[in-house]
C-alpha positions in Angstrom: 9.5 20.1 13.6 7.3 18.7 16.0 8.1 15.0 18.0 6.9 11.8 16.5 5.1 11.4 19.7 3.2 14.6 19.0 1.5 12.6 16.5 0.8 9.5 18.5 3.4 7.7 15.9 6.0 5.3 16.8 8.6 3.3 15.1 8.1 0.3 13.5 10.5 -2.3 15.6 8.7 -1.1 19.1 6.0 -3.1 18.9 5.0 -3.3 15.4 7.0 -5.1 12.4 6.4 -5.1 9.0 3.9 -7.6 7.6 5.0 -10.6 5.7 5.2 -10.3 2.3 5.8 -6.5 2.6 9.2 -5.2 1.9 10.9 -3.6 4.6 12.3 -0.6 2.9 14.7 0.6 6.2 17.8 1.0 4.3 16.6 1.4 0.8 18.4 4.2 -1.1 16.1 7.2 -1.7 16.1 9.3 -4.9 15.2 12.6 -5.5 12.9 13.5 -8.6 15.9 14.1 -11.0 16.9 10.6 -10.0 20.5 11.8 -7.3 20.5 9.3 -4.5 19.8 11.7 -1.6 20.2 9.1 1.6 18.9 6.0 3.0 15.6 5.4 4.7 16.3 5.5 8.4 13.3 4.6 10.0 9.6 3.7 9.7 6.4 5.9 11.8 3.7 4.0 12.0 0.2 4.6 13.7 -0.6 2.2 16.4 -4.4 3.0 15.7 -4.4 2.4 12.1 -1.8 -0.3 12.1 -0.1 1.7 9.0 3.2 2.8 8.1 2.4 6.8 7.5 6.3 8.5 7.4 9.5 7.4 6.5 12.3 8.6 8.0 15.7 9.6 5.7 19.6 9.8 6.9 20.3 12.6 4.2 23.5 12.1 2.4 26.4 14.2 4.4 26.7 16.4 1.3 22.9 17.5 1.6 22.7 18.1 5.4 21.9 22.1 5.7 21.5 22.8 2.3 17.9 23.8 2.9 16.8 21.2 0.7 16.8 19.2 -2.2 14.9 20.2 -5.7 12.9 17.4 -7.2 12.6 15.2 -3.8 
């Protein structure tokens, strides 16, 4: 997988927050499409040139980590 910085993206906290009255979704609980909580969401990538989130980042549940995937996420 190439670096963040390969794409000119960097995380949200190093010089860019979230705008007010936009959730901050670092932490939320993500779920796959057959609705299993796979993990958290880690991290936000923004573009500095855009000024836009464009990836989110997601800590995997210990159980999923190098299963080569989840179906339906």
């Amino acid at each position: 997988m190439a670096d963040k910085r390969d794409r000119g993206l960097v995380s949200v906290g190093h010089g860019f927050e979230v705008a007010d009255g936009d959730p901050d979704v670092r932490g939320w609980d993500v779920i796959s499409g057959d609705q299993r909580g796979i993990g958290k969401v880690d991290d936000l990538l923004a573009d500095p040139n855009a000024r836009k989130v464009r990836y989110l980042t997601v800590d995997l549940d210990k159980d999923l980590r190098g299963r080569g995937g989840v179906s339906g996420a």
